[in-house]
C-alpha positions in Angstrom: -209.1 67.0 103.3 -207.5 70.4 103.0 -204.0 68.8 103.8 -204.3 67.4 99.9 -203.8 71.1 98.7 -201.1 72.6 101.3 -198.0 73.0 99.3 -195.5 70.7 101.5 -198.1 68.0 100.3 -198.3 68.9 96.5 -194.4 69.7 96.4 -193.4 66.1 98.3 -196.1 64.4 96.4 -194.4 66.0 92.8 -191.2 65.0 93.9 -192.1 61.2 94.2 -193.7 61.0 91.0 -191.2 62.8 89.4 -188.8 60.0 90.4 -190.8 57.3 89.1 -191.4 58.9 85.9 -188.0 60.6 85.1 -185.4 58.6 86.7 -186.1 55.2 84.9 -185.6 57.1 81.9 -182.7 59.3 82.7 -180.8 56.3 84.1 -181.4 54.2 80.5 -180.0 57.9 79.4 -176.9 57.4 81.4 -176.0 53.7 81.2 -176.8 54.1 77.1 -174.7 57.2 76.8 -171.2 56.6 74.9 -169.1 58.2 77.4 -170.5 56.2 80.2 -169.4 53.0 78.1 -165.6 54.9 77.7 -165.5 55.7 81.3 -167.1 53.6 83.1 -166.3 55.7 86.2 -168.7 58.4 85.1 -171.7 55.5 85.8 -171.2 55.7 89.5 -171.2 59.3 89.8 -174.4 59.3 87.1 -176.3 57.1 89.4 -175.8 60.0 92.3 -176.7 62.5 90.1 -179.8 61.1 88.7 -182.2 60.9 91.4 -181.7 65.0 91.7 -182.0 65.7 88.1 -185.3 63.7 87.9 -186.5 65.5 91.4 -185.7 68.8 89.8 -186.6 68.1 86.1 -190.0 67.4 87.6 -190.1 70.6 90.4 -189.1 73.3 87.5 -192.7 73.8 86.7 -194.5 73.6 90.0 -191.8 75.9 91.9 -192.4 78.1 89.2 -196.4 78.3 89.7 -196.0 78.5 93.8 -193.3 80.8 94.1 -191.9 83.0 91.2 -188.4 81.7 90.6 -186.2 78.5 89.6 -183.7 77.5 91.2 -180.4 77.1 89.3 -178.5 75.4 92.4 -180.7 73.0 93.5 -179.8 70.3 91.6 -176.0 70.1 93.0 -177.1 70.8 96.5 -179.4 68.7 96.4 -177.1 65.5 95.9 -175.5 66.3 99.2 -179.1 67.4 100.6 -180.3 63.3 99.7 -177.3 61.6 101.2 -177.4 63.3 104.7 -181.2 63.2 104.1 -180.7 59.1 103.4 -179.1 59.1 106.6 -180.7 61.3 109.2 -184.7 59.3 108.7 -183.5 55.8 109.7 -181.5 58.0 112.6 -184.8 59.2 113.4 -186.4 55.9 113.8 -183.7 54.0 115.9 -184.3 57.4 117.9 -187.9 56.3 118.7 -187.4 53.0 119.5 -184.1 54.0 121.8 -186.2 56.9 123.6 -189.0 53.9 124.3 -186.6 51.5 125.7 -184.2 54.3 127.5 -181.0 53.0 126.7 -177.8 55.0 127.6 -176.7 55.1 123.8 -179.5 57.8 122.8 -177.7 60.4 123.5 -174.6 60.2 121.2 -177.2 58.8 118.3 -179.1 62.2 119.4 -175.7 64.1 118.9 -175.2 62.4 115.4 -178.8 63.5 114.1 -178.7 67.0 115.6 -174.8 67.2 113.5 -176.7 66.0 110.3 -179.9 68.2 110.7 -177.8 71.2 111.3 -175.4 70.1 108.1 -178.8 70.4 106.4 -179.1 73.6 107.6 -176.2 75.0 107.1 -175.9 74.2 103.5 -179.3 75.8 102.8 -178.0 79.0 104.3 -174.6 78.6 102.5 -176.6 78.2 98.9 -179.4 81.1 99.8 -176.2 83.6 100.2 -175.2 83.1 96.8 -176.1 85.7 93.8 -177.1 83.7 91.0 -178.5 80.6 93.0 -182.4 81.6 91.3 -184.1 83.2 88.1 -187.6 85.4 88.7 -190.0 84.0 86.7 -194.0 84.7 86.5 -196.4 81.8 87.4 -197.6 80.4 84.8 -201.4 79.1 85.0 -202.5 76.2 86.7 -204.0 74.7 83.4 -200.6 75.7 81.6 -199.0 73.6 84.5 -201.1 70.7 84.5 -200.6 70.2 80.6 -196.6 70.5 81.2 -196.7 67.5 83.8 -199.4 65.4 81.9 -197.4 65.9 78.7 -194.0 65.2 80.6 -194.8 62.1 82.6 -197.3 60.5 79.9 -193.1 61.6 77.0 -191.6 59.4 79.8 -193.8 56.8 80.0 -193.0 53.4 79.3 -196.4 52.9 76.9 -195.3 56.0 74.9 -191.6 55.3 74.2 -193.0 51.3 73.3 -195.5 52.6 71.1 -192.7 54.3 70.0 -190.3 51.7 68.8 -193.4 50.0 67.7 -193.9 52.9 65.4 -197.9 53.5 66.0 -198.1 56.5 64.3 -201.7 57.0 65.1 -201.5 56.8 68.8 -198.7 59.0 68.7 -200.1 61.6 66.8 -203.5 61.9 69.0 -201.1 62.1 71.8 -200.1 65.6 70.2 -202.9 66.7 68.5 -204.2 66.4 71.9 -200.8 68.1 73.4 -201.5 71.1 70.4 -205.2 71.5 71.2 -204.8 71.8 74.8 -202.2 74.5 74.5 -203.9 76.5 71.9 -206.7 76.9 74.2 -204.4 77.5 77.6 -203.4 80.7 75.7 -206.3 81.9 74.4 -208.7 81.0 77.5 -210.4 84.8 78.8 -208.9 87.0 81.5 -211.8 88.3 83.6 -209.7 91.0 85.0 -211.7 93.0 83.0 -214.8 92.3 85.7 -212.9 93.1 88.7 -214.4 95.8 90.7 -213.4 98.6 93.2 -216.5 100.3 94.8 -215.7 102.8 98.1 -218.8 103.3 100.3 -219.1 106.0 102.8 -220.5 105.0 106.0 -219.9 107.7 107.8 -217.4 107.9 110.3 -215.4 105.2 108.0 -214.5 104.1 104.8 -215.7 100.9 103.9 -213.8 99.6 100.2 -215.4 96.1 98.9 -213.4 94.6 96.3 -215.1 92.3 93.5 -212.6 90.0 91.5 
């Protein structure tokens, strides 16, 4: 049960709801834009783009909570990251079946994965190296987090952009009063700091330090 609150699970898990929230909605974005209609070149490379954008739209937050910093790169290494990605897991899986039956062609479809896992690799080396590739940032609180992705996917939801264009003002308008409510009280909930406690106790030949948060 643990496994539901390890951070490859809560991160891979984020990512594949980001996608069914956001990208539906950024690709209407895209295919309504008036310079996709002018060029309609730019459609192709939108539809590449997208499912990054709505992987990182929706990451922003919870990178931010786990580990201090958003990535400003991400999103353009992670196009290239998807395609050799898209490639290597059904690699993977003719692996399995090809080590089961011992056929002579597993090695050279073992010498194509192991290029594409090192490409992986080496492009998240290439993009750690660079200077500006992240902002610091101060996690926010997990509350504070929670009301960013209930407010995001609930914006990007198909029942709130139809009671939209159906113009139900009330529904709407609980939907923020609710959105205000919640975020008044995120910043003005207590900080027990102010009961954390340091107490040193001498036991002789040692120190012994407990620490109450």
């Amino acid at each position: 049960p643990y496994l539901l609150f390890t951070t490859g699970f809560i991160l891979s898990f984020t990512a594949v709801l980001s996608i069914g929230f956001f990208l539906p909605l950024i690709n209407r974005k895209i295919e309504n834009s008036a310079l996709i209609s002018k060029y309609h070149r730019l459609a192709g490379a939108g539809k590449w783009i997208a499912p990054s954008l709505a992987i990182q739209a929706g990451m922003i937050p919870l990178i931010s909570h786990l580990f201090c910093y958003v990535s400003l790169i991400a999103i353009f290494v992670n196009i290239p990251v998807l395609l050799i990605a898209g490639a290597l897991i059904p690699i993977g899986i003719l692996l399995f079946m090809l080590s089961a039956i011992g056929l002579p062609a597993f090695a050279p479809v073992a010498w194509i994965a192991g290029i594409l896992a090192e490409s992986l690799i080496n492009l998240n080396e290439a993009a750690s190296h660079i200077n500006w590739n992240a902002i610091d940032t101060i996690s926010p609180y997990a509350s504070l987090i929670l009301l960013i992705y209930g407010s995001a996917f609930f914006a990007s939801s198909e029942f709130f952009w139809d009671k939209v264009q159906k113009k139900r003002r009330r529904e709407i308008g609980i939907f923020f009063a609710c959105l205000i409510f919640v975020s008044v009280s995120v910043f003005l909930r207590v900080d027990n700091l102010h009961r954390a406690d340091i107490t040193f106790v001498d036991v002789g030949q040692g120190d012994c330090i407990h620490i109450q948060t």
